[in-house]
C-alpha positions in Angstrom: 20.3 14.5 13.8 21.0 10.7 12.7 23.6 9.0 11.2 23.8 5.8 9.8 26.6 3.7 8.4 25.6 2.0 5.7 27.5 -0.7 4.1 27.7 -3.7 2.0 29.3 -6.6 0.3 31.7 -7.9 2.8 31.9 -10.7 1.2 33.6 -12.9 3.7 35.6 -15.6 2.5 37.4 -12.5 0.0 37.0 -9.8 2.3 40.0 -6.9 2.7 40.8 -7.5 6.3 42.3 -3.9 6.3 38.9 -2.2 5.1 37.4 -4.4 7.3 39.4 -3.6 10.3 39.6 0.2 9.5 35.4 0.4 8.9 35.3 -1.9 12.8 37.4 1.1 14.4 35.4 3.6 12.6 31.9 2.5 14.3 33.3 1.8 18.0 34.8 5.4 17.8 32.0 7.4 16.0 29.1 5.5 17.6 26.5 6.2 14.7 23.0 5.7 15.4 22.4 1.9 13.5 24.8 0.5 10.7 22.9 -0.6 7.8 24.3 -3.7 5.8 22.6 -4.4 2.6 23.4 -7.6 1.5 26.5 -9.7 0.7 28.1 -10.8 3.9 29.7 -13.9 2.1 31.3 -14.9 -0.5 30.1 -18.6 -1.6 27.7 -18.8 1.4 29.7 -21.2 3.7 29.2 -21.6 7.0 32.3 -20.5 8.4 32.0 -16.8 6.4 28.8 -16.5 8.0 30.7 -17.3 11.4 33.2 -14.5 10.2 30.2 -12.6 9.6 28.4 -13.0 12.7 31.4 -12.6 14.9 32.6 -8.8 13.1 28.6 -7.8 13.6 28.1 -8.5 17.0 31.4 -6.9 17.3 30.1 -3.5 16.4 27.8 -3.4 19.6 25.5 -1.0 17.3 22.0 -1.6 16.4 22.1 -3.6 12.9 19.7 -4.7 10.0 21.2 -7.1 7.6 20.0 -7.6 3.7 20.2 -10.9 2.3 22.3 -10.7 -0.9 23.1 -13.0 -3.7 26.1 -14.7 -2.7 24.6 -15.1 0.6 22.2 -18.2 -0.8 23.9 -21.6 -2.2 25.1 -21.7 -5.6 26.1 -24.7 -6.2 24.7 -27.0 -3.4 20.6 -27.0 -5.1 19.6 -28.7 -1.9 20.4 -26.3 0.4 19.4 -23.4 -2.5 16.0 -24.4 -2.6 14.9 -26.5 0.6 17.4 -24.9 3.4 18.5 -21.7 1.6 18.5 -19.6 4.8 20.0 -22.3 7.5 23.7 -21.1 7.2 21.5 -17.2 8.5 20.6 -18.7 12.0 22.9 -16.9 13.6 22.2 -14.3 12.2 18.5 -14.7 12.2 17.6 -11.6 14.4 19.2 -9.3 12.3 18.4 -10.5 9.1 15.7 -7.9 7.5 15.2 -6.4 10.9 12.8 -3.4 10.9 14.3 -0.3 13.0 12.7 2.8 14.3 15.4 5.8 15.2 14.0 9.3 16.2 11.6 9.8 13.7 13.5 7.2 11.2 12.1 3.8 9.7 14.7 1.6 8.0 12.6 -1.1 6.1 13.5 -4.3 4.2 12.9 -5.4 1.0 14.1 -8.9 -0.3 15.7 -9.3 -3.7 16.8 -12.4 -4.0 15.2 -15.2 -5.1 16.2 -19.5 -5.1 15.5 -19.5 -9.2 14.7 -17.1 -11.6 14.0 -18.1 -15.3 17.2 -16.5 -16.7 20.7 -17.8 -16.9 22.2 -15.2 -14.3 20.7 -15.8 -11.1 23.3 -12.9 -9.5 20.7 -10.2 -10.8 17.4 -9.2 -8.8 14.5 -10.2 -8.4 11.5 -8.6 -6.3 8.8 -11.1 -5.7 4.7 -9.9 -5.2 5.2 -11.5 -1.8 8.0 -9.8 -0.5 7.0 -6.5 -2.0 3.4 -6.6 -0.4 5.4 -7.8 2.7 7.5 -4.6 2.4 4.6 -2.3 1.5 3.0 -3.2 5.4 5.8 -2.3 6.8 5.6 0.6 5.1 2.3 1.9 5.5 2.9 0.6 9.6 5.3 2.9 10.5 4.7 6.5 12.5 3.2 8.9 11.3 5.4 11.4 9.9 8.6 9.4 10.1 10.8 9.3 7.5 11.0 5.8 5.7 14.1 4.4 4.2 13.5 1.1 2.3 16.8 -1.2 2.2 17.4 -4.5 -0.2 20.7 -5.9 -1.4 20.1 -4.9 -5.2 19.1 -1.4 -6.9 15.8 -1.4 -8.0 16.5 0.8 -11.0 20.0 1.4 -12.6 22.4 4.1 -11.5 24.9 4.3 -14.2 27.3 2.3 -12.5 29.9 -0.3 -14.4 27.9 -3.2 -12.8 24.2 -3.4 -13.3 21.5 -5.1 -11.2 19.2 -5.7 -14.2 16.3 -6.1 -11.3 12.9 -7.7 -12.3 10.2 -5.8 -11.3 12.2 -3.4 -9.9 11.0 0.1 -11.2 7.6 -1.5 -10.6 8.3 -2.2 -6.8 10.1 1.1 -6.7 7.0 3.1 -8.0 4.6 0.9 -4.9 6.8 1.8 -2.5 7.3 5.8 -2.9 3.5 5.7 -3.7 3.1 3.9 -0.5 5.8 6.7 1.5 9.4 5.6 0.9 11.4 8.5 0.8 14.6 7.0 0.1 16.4 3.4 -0.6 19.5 2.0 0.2 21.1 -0.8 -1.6 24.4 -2.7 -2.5 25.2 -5.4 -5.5 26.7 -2.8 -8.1 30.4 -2.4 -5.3 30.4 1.1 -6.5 28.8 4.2 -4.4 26.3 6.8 -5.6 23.7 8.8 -4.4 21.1 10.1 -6.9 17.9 11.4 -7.5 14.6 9.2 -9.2 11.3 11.3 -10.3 8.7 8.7 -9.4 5.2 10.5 -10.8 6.2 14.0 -9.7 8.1 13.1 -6.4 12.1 12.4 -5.7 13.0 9.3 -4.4 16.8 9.3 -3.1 19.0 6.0 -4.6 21.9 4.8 -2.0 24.1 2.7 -2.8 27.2 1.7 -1.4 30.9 0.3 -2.1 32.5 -3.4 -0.8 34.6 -4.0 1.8 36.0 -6.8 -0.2 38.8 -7.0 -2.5 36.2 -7.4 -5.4 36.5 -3.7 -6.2 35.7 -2.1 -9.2 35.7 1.8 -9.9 36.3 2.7 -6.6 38.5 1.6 -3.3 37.0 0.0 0.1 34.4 2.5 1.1 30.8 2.9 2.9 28.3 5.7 3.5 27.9 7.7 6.2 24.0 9.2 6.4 22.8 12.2 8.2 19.3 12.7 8.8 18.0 15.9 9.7 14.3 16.2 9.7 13.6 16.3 5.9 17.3 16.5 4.7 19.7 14.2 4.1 23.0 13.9 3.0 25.2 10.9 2.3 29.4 11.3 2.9 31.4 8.6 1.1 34.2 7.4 3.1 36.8 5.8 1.2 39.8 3.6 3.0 42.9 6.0 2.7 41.1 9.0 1.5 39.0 12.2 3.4 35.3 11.7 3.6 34.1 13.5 0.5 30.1 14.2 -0.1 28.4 11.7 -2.8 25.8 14.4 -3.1 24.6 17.8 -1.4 22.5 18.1 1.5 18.9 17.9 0.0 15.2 17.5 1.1 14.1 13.6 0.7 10.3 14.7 0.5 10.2 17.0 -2.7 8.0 17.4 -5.4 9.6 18.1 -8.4 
């Protein structure tokens, strides 16, 4: 069986030092098999939150893939946002959308940001050709019979949570990848968990998402996911900072048809 911790929006710079302390104890005592950040590890992008960042990652002595999300690129510096919009990552360059193979599982990333978009909001996602044919040879590289699990910083689709991700060509990438063998995705943006079924042509996708560890909540308290993986099943387990883990869905196949 694996288990993954899968988080997101830290947000340094506004982070909950509690949550984060509590979620820090959590790993070092329950050892899972790779903790899974999707995106969001600062709050305005400055270098010393990425130092924050860095520091609490290599911390957990766990093997880690981070998502870039959108508060993780300059906002209001346009230099940096579109000539250097990654320099503030370097050291955090060999995590940053860092494939990883575990027992039969193959956590891939997708990228969902983007320097501009033509739209007023640039919070929201984006999923570029590039980045999704980029994702798409990962996908088809891994093993043969391994169970893939695609990870990017916004949901591709809505979940019916109070925030939205309104991501361009997002069902569309969504659609390429279970056609290509995702069986499941993993995301943040929305601070709110869920875990919910998609029919893509006849098959069920899974859709992850997971809380904040920041004080930017929203319907729900500090929290991340805790994934099992056993052979075809999995089930996700909310854990919530004060409260018993409590399951965000059943254990359920992540290879039916429907």
């Amino acid at each position: 069986m694996i288990r993954l911790f899968h988080v997101s929006d830290v947000h340094f710079g506004g982070e909950d030092q509690a949550a984060i302390q509590w979620f820090s104890h959590i790993v070092k005592t329950e050892q899972p098999d790779a903790v899974v950040v999707t995106g969001d590890l600062t709050l305005r992008a400055l270098d010393k939150e990425f130092a924050q960042a860095f520091e609490w990652l290599e911390s957990l002595d766990r093997p880690v893939t981070v998502e870039v999300g959108n508060h993780d690129l300059p906002y209001f510096n346009l230099w940096d946002r579109f000539v250097t919009p990654y320099r503030r990552f370097e050291g955090l360059k060999r995590l940053i959308e860092k494939p990883l193979n575990i027992k039969g599982v193959s956590i891939v990333p997708l990228k969902t940001t983007a320097r501009f978009q033509f739209r007023f909001n640039w919070s929201k996602g984006y999923v570029s050709g590039s980045a999704l044919e980029a994702t798409l040879d990962l996908v088809k590289a891994t093993p043969a019979g391994n169970l893939v699990i695609v990870t990017c910083h916004h949901p591709l689709v809505e979940a019916g949570t109070s925030m939205n991700s309104k991501t361009r060509k997002g069902k569309k990438a969504l659609e390429a990848l279970v056609a290509a063998g995702a069986h499941a995705v993993l995301t943040g943006h929305v601070h709110d968990p869920f875990d919910v079924p998609y029919e893509v042509k006849g098959r069920n996708v899974r859709l992850i998402g997971a809380g904040t560890l920041s004080e930017r909540v929203r319907a729900h308290p500090p929290s991340f996911n805790e994934i099992y993986i056993r052979g075809d099943m999995m089930k996700t387990i909310v854990r919530v900072k004060g409260e018993s883990a409590h399951p965000a869905a059943a254990e359920l196949p992540v290879t039916s048809n429907t």
